[in-house]
OpenMM code with the backbone's topology and positions (N, CA, C; nanometers):
from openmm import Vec3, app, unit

residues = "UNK UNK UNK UNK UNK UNK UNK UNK UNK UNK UNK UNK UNK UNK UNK UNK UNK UNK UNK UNK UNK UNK UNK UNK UNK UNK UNK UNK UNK UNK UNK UNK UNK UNK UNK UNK UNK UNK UNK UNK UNK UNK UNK UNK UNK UNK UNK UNK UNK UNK UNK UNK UNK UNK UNK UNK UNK UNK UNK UNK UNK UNK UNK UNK UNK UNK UNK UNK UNK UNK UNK UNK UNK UNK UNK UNK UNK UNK UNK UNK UNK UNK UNK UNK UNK UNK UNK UNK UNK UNK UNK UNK UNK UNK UNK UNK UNK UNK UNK UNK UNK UNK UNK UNK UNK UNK UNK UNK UNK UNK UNK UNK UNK UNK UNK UNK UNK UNK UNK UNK UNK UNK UNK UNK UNK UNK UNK UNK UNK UNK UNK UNK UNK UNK UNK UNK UNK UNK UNK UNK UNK UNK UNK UNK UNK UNK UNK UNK UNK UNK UNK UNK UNK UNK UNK UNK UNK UNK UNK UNK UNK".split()
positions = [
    Vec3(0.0825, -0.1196, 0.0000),
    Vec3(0.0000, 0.0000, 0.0000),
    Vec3(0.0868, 0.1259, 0.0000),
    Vec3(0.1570, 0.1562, 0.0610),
    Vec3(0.2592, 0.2696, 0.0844),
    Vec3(0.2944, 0.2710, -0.0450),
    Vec3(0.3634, 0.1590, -0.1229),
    Vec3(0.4519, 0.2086, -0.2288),
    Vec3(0.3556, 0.2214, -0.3522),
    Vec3(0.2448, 0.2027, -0.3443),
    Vec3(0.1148, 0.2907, -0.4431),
    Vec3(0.1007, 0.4328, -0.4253),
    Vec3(0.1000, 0.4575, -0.2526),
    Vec3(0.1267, 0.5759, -0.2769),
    Vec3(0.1894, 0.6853, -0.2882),
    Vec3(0.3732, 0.5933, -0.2736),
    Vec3(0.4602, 0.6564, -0.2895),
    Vec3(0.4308, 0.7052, -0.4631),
    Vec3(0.4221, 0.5951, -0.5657),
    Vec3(0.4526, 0.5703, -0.6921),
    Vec3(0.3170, 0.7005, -0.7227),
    Vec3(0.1938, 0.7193, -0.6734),
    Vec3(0.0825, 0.8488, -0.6557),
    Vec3(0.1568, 0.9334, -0.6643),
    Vec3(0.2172, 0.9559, -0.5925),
    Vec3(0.2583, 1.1155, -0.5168),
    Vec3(0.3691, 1.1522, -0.6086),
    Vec3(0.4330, 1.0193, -0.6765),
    Vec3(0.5436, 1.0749, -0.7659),
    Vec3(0.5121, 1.0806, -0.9103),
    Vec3(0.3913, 1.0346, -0.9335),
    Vec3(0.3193, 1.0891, -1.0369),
    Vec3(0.2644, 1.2390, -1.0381),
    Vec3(0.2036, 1.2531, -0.9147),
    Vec3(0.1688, 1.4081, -0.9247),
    Vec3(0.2989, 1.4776, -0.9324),
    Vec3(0.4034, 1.4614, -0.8612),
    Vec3(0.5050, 1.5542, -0.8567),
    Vec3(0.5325, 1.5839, -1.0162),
    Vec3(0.5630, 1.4832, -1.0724),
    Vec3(0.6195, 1.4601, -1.2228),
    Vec3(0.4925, 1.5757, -1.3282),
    Vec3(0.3960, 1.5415, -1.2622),
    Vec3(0.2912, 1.6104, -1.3849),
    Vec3(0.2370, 1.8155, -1.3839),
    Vec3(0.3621, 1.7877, -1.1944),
    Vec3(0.2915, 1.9085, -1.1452),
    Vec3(0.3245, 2.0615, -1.2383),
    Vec3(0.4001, 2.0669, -1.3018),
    Vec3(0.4406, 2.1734, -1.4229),
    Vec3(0.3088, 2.1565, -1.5039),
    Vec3(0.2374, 2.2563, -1.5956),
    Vec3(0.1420, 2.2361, -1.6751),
    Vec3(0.1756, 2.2240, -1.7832),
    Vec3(0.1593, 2.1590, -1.8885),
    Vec3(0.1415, 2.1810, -2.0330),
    Vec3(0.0761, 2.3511, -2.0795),
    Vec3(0.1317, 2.4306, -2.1551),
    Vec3(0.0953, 2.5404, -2.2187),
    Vec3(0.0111, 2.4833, -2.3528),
    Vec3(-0.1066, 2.6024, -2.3753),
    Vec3(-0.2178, 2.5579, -2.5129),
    Vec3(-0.2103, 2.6637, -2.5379),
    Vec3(-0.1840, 2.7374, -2.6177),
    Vec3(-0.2399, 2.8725, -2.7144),
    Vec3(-0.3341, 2.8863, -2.7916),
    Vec3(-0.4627, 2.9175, -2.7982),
    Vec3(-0.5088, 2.9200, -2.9525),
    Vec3(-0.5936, 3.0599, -2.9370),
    Vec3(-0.6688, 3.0661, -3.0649),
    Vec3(-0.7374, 3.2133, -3.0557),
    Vec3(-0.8707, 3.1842, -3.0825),
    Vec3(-0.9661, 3.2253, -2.9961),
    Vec3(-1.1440, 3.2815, -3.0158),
    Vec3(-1.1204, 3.1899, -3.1316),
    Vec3(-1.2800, 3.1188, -3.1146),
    Vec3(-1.3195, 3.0091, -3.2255),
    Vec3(-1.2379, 2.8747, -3.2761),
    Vec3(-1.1012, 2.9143, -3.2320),
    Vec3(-1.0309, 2.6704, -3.2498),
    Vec3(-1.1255, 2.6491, -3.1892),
    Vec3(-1.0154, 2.5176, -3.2257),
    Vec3(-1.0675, 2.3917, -3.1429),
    Vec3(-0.9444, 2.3959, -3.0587),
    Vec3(-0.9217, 2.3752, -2.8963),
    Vec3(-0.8276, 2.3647, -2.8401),
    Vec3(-0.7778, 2.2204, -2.7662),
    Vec3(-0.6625, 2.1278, -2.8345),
    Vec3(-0.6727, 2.0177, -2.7675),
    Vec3(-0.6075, 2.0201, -2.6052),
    Vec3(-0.6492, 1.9688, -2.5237),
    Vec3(-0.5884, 1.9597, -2.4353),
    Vec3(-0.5358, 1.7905, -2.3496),
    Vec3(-0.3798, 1.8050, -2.3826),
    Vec3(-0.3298, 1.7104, -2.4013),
    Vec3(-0.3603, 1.5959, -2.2380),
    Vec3(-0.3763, 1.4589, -2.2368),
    Vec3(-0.3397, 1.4343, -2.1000),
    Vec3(-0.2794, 1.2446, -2.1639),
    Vec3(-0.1955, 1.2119, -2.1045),
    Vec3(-0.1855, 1.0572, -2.1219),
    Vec3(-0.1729, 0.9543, -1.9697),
    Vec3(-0.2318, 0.8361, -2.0254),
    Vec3(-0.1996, 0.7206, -1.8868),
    Vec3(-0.0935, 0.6201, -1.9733),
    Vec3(-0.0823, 0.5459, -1.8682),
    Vec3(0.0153, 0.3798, -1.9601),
    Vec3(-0.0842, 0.3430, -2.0552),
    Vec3(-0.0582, 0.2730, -2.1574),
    Vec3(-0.0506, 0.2141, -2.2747),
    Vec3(-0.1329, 0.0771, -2.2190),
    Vec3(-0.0958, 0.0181, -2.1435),
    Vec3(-0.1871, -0.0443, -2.1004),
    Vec3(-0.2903, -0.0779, -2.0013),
    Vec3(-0.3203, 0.0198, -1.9644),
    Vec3(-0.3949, 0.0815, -1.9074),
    Vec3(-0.5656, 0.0704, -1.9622),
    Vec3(-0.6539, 0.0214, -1.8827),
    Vec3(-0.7867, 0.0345, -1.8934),
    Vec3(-0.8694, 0.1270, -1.7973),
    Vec3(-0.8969, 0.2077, -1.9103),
    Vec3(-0.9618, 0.3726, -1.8399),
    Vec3(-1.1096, 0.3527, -1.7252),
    Vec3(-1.0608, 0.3612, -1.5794),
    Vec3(-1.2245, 0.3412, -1.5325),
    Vec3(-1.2541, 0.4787, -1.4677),
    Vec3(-1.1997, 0.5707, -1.4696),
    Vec3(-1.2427, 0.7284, -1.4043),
    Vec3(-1.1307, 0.7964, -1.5054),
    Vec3(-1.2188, 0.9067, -1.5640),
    Vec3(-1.1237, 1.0188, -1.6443),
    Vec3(-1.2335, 1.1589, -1.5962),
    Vec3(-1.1776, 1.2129, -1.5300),
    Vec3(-1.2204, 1.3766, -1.4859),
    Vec3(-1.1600, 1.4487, -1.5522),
    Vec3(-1.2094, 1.5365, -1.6236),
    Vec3(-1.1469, 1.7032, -1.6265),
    Vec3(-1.1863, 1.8035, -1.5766),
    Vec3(-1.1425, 1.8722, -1.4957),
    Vec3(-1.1740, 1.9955, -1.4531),
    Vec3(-1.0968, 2.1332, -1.4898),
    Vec3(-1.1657, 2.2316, -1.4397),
    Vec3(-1.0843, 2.3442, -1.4392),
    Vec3(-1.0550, 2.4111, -1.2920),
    Vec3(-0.9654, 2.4344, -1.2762),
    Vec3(-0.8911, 2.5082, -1.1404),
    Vec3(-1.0024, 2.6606, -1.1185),
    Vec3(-1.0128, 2.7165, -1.2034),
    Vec3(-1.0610, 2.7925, -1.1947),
    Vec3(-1.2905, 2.7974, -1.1474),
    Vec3(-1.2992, 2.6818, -1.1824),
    Vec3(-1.4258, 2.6741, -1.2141),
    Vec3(-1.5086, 2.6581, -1.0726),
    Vec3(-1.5697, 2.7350, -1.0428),
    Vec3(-1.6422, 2.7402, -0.8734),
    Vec3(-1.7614, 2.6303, -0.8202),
    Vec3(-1.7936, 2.5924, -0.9324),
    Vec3(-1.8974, 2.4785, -0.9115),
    Vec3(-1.8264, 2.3281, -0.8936),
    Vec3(-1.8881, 2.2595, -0.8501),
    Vec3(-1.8483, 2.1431, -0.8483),
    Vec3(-1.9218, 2.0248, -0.9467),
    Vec3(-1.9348, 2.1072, -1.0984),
    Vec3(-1.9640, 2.0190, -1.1884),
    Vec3(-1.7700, 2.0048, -1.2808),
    Vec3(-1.7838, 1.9267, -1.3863),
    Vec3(-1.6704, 1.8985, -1.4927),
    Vec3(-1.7054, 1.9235, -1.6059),
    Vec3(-1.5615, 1.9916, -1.6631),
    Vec3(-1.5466, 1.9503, -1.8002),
    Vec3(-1.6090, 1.8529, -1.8502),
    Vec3(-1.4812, 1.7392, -1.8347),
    Vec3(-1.5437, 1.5769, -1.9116),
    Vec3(-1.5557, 1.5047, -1.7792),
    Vec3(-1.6569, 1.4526, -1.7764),
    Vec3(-1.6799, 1.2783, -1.6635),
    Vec3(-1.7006, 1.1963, -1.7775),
    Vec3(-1.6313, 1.0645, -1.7194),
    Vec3(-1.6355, 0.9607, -1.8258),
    Vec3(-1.5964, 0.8368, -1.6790),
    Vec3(-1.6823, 0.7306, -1.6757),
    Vec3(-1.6722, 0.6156, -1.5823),
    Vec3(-1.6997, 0.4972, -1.6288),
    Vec3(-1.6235, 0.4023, -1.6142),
    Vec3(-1.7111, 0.2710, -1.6707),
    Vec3(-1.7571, 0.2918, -1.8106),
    Vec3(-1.6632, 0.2856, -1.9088),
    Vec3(-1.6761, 0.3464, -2.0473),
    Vec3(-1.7936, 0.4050, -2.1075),
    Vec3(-1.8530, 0.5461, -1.9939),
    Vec3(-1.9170, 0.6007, -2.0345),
    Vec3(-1.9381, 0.7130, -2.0120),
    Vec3(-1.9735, 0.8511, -2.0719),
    Vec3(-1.9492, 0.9529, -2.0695),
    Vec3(-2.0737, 1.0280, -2.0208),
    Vec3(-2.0862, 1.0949, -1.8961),
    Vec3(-2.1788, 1.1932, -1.8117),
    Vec3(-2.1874, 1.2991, -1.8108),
    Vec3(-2.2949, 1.3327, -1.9423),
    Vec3(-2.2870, 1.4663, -1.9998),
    Vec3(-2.3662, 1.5475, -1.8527),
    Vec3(-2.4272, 1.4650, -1.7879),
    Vec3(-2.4790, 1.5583, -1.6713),
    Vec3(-2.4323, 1.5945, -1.5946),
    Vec3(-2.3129, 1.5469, -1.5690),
    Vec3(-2.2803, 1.5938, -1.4784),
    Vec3(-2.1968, 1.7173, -1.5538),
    Vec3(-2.1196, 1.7260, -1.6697),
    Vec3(-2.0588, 1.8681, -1.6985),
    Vec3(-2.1341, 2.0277, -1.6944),
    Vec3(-2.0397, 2.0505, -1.6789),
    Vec3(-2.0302, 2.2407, -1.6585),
    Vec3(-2.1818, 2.2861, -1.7378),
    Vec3(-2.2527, 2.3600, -1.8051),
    Vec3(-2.2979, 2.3682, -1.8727),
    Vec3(-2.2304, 2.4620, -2.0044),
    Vec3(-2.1759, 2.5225, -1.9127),
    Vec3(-2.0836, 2.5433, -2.1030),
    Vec3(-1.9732, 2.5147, -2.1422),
    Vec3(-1.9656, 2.3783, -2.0925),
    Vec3(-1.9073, 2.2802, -2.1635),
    Vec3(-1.9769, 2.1789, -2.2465),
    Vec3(-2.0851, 2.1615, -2.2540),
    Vec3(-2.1659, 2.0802, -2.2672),
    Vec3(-2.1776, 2.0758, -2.4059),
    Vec3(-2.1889, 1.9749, -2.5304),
    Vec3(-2.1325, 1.9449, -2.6444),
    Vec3(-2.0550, 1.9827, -2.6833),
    Vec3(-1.9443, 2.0986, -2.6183),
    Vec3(-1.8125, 2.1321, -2.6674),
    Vec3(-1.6650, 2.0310, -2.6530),
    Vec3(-1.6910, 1.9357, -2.5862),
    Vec3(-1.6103, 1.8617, -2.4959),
    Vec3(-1.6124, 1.7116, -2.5796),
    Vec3(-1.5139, 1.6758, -2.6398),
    Vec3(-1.4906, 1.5308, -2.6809),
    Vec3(-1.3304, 1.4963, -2.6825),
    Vec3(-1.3635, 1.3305, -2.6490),
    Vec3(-1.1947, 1.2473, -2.6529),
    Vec3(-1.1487, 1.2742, -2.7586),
    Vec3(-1.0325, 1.3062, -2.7873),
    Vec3(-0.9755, 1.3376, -2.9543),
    Vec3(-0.9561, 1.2143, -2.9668),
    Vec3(-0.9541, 1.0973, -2.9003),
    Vec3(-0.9524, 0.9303, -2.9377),
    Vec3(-1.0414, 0.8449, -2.8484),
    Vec3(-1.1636, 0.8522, -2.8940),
    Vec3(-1.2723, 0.7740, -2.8349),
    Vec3(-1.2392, 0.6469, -2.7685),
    Vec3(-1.1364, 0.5401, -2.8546),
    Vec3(-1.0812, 0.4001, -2.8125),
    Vec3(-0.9693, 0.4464, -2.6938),
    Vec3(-0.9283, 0.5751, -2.7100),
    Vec3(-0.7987, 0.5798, -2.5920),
    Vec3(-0.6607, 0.4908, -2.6111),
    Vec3(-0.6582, 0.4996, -2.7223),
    Vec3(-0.5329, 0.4045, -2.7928),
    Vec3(-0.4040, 0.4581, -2.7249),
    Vec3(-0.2951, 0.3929, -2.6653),
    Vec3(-0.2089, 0.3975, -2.6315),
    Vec3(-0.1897, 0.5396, -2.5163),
    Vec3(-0.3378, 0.5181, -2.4414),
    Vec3(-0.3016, 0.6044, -2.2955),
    Vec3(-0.3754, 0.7446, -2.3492),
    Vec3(-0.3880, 0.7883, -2.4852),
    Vec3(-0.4241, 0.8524, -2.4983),
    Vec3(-0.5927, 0.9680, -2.4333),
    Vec3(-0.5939, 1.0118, -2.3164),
    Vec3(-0.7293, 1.0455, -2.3074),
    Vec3(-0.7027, 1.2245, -2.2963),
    Vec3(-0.6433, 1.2757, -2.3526),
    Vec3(-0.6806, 1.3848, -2.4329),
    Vec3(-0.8287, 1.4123, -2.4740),
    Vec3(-0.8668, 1.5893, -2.4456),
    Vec3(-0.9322, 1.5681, -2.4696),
    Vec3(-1.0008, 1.6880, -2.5814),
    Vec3(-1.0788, 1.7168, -2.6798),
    Vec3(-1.1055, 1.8937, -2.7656),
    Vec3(-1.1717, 1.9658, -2.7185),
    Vec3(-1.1617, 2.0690, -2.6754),
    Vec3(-1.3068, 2.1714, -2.6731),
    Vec3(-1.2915, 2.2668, -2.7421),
    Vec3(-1.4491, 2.2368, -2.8618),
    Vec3(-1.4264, 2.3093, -2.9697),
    Vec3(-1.4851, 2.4621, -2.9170),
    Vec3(-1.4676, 2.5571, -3.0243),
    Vec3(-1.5154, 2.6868, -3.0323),
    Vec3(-1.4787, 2.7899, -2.9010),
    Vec3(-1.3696, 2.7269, -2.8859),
    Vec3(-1.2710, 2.7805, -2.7481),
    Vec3(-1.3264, 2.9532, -2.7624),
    Vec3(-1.3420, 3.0106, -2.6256),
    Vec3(-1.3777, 3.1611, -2.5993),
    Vec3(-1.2754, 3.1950, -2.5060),
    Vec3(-1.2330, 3.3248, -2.4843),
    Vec3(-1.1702, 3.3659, -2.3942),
    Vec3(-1.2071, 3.3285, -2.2446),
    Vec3(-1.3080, 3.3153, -2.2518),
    Vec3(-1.3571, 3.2944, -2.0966),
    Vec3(-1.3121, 3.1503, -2.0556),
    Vec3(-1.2661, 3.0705, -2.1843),
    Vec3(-1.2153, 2.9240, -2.1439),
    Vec3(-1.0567, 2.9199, -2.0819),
    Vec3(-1.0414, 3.0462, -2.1067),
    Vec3(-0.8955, 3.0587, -2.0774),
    Vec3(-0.8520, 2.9945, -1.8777),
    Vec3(-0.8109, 2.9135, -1.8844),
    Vec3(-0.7268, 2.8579, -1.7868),
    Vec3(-0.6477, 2.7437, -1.7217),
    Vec3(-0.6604, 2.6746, -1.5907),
    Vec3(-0.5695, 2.5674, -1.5919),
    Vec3(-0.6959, 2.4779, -1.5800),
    Vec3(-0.6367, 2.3576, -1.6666),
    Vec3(-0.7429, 2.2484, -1.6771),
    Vec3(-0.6910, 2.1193, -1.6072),
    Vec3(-0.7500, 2.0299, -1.4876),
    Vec3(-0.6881, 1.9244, -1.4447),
    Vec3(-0.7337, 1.7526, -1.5110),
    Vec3(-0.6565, 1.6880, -1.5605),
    Vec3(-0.6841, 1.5591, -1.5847),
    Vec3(-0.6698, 1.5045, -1.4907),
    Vec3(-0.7368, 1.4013, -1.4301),
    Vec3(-0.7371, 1.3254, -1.2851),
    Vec3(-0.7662, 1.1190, -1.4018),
    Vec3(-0.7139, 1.0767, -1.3655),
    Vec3(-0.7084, 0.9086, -1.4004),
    Vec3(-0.7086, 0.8292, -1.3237),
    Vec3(-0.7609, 0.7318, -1.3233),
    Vec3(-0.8143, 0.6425, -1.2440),
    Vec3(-0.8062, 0.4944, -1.3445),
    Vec3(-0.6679, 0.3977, -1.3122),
    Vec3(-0.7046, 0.2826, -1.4630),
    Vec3(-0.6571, 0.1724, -1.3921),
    Vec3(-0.6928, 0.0445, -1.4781),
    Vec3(-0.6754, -0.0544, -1.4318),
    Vec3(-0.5934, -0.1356, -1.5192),
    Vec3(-0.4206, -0.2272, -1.4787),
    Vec3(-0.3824, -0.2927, -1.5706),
    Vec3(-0.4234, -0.4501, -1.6149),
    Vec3(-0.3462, -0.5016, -1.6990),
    Vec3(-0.4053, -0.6292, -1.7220),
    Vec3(-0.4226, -0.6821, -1.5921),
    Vec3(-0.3042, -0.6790, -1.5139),
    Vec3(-0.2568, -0.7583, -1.3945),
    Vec3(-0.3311, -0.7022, -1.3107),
    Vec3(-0.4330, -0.5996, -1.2813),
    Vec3(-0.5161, -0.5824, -1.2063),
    Vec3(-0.4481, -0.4575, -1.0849),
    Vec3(-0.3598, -0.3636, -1.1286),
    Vec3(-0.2847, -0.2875, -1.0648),
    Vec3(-0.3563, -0.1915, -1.0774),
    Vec3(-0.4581, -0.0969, -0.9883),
    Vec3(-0.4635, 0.0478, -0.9986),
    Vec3(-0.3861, 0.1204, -0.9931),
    Vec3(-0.4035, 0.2467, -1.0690),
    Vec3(-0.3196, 0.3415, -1.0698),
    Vec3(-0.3875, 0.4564, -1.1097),
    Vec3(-0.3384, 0.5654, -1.0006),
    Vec3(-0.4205, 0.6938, -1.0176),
    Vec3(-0.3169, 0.7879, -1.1042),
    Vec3(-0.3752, 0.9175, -1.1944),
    Vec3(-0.2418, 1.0022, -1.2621),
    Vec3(-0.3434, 1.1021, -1.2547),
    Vec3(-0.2879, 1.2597, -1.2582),
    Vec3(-0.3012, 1.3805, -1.2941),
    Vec3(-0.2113, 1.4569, -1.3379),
    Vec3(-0.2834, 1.5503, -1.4148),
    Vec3(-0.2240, 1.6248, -1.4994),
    Vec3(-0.2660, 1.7702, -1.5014),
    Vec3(-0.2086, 1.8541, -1.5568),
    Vec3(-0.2405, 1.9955, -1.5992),
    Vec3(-0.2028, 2.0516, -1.6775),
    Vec3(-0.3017, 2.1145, -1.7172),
    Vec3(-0.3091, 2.1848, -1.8963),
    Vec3(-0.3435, 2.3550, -1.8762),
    Vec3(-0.2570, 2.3895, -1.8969),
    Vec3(-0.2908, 2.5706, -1.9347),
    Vec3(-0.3795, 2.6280, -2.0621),
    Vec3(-0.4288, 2.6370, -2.0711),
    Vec3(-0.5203, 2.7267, -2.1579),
    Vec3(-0.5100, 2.8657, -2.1441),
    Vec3(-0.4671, 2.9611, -2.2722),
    Vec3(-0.4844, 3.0706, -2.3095),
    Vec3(-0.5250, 3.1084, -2.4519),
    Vec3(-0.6829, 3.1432, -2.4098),
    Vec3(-0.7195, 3.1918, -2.5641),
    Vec3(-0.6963, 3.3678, -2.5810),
    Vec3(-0.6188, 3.3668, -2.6610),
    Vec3(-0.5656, 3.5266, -2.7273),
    Vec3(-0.7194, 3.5819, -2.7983),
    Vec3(-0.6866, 3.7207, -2.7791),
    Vec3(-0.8098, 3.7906, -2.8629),
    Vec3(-0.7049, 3.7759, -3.0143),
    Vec3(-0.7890, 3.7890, -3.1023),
    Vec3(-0.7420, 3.7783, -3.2411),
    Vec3(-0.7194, 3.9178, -3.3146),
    Vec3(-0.6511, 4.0074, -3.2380),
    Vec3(-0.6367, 4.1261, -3.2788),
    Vec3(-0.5920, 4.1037, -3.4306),
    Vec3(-0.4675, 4.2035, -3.4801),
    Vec3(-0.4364, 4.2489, -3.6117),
    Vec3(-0.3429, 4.1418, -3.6321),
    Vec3(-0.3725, 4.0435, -3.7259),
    Vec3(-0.2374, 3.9268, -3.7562),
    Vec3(-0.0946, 3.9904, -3.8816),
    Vec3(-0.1207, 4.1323, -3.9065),
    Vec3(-0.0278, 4.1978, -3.9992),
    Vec3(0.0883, 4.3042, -3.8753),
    Vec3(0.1971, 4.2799, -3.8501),
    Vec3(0.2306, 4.3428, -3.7419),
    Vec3(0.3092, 4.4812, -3.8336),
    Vec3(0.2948, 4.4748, -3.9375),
    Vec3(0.3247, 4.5912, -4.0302),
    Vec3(0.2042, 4.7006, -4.0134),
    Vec3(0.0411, 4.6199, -3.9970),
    Vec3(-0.0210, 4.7241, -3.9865),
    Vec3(-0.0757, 4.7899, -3.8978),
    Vec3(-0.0210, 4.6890, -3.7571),
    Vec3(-0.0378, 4.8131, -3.6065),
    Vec3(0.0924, 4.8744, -3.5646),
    Vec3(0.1893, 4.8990, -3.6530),
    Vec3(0.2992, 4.9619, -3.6544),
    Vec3(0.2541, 5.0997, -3.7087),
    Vec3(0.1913, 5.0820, -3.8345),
    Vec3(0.1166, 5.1814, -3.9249),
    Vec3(0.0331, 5.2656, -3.8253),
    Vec3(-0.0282, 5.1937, -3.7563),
    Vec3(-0.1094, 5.2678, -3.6685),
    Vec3(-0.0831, 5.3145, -3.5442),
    Vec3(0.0757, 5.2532, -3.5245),
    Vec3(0.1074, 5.3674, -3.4096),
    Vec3(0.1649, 5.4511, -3.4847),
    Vec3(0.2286, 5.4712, -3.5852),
    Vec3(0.2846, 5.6217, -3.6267),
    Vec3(0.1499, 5.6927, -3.6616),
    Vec3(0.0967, 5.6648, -3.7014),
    Vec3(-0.0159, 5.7471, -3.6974),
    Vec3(-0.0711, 5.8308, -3.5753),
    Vec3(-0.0901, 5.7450, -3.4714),
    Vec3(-0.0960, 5.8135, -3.3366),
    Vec3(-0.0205, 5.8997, -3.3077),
    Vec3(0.1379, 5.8606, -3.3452),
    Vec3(0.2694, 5.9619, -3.2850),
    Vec3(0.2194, 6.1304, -3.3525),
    Vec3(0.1861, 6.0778, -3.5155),
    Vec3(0.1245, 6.2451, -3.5957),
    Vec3(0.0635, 6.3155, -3.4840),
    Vec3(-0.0507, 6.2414, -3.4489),
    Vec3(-0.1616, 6.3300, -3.3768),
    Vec3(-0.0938, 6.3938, -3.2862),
    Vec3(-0.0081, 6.3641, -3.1789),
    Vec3(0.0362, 6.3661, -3.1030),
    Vec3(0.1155, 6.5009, -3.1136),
    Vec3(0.1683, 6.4730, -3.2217),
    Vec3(0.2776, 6.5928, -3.2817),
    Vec3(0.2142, 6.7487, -3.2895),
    Vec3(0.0553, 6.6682, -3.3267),
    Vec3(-0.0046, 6.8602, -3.3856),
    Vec3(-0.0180, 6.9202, -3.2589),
    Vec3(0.0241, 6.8559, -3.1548),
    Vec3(-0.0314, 6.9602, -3.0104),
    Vec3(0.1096, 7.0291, -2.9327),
    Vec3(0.2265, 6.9748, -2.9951),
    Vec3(0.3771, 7.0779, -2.9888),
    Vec3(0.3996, 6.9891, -2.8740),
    Vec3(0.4141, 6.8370, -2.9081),
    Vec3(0.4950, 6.7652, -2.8439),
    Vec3(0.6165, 6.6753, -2.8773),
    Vec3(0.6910, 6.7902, -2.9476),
    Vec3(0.8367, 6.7340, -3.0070),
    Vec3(0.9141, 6.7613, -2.8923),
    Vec3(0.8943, 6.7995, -2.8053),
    Vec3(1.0416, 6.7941, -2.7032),
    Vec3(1.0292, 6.6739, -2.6448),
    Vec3(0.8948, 6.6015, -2.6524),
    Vec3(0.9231, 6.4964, -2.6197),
    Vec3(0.9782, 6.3519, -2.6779),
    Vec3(1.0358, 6.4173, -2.7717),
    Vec3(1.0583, 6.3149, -2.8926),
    Vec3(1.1954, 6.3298, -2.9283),
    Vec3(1.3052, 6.4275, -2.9182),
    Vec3(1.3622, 6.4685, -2.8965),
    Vec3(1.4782, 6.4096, -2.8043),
] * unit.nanometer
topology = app.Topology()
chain = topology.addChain("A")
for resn in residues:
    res = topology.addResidue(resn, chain)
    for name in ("N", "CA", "C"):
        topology.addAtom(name, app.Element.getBySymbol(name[0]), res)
């Protein structure tokens, strides 16, 4: 028993850094999580750190997925990017990502091996969705000299100077 939960605790340590996600208003944002390879999935949680309720992202138990119990606006945004979970894989998408999705997301695992070994894993995923300002950086350059003009007609060259 101890050395389950030594081998626990040194899983969390290992996972405790987050994975970084970037994307902008409207992806799809994957958010990565893996178990062993051979591994049979019987609890996959996602949550968010940030989220005040005590509903989820994704619940999935006993190969099946509890849309009731999720967030509500998460709710059809949220799928396994690999339904079978092939090689540990339980990653998971949420499409039409908004700024307001922006934060840390926890994978929590719960699996069982051939040999009948539980094993718990977590993880963490950062999320930051960017506003999609100007993707030409030539043309908010353009538009700060433009500002500097205005600036100019009111006899503020000594500050430029």
């Amino acid at each position: 028993m101890l050395l389950e939960e030594v081998s626990f605790l040194l899983l969390l340590c290992l996972s405790a850094a987050a994975d970084q996600t970037t994307v902008k208003p409207g992806d799809d944002a994957t958010l990565q999580c893996h178990c062993p390879n051979d591994a049979v999935v019987t609890l996959l949680e996602w949550t968010r750190l940030e989220q005040k309720s005590d509903s989820y992202v994704f619940f999935y138990r006993n190969n099946r997925l509890y849309e009731d119990y999720q967030d509500p606006s998460f709710r059809g945004r949220v799928e396994l990017r690999d339904p079978e979970m092939k090689d540990g894989d339980v990653s998971v998408t949420l499409k039409n990502v908004t700024v307001n999705d922006t934060g840390t997301y926890k994978c929590q695992i719960i699996s069982k091996t051939e040999n009948g070994k539980v094993t718990k894993f977590s993880s963490l995923v950062s999320l930051n969705v960017t506003d999609s300002g100007p993707s030409d950086p030539l043309a908010e350059g353009n538009k700060d000299e433009g500002n500097k003009d205005e600036g100019n007609n009111g006899g503020g060259n000594e500050e430029l100077v």
